[in-house]
Each structure stands twice: as C-alpha cells, then as structure tokens.
N, C-alpha and C positions, 0 to 999 in steps of 0.2 A: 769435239775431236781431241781435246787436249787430255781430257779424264779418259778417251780410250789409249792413248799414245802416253801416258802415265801409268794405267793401271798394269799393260804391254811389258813397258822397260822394268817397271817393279818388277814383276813375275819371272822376267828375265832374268835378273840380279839376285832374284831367288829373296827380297824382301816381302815380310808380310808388312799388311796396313799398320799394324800398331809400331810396327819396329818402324816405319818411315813415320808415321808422328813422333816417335822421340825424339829422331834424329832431327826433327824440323822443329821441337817443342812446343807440339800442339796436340789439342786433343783428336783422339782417335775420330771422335765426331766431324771436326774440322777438316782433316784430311779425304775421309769418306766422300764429302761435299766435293773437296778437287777432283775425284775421279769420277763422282757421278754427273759430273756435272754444274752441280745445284750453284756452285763457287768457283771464283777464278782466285788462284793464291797472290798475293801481291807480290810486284817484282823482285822482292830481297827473297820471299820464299820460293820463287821460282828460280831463281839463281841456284841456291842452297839445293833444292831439288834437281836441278841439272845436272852439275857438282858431283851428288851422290850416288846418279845413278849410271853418270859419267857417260850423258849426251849433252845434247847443245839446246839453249832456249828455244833457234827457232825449229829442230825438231818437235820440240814438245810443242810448240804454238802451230805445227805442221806450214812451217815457211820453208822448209827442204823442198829440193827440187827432186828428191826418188822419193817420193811420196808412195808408201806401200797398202799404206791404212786409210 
C-alpha cells in the first residue's frame, strides 16, 4: 500500500521517479523498489519523502483515518 500511496502523491506533485531519487539521493533503481513494493525506504527517507511531497508519514504508511486507496 505504501508504493501505491507514493507513486499517487508523486504523480500528484507532477514529479517524475528519477527527479524524486535525487531529491532523496538515491538511485533511480532504489526508489522504483519503494513504489513497487520490492522495498520499504528507511525512516530518515521516509521523512525526506513526506517533506517533499508535502503529506504526513502516516498517510504514506496508510495510518489515516480517510483512507481512499
């Protein structure tokens, strides 16, 4: 749920993958992993990634209570 609730607020924000790996200075590869799934980003880069995309951790961890996704 977290890689669909990621991939979501990018698209939103009108970032593509590679420009949210720089901003997180990671490779493209790494980031890909967070929205598919494959990886869970550690909590300094979940922060970082909340931050940028300017929602809250537990949206992205889908601990909101208007759960839409």
């Amino acid at each position: 749920m977290l890689g669909k609730r990621l991939n979501a607020a990018r698209k939103e924000k009108g970032y593509t993958a590679q420009q949210m790996a720089d901003m997180l200075y990671i490779t493209l590869s790494n980031y890909r992993k967070y929205e598919s799934g494959r990886s869970r980003p550690p909590v300094d880069k979940l922060v970082q990634i909340a931050d940028i995309l300017d929602v809250s951790t537990d949206y992205l961890l889908c601990r909101d209570t208007n759960s839409t996704l």
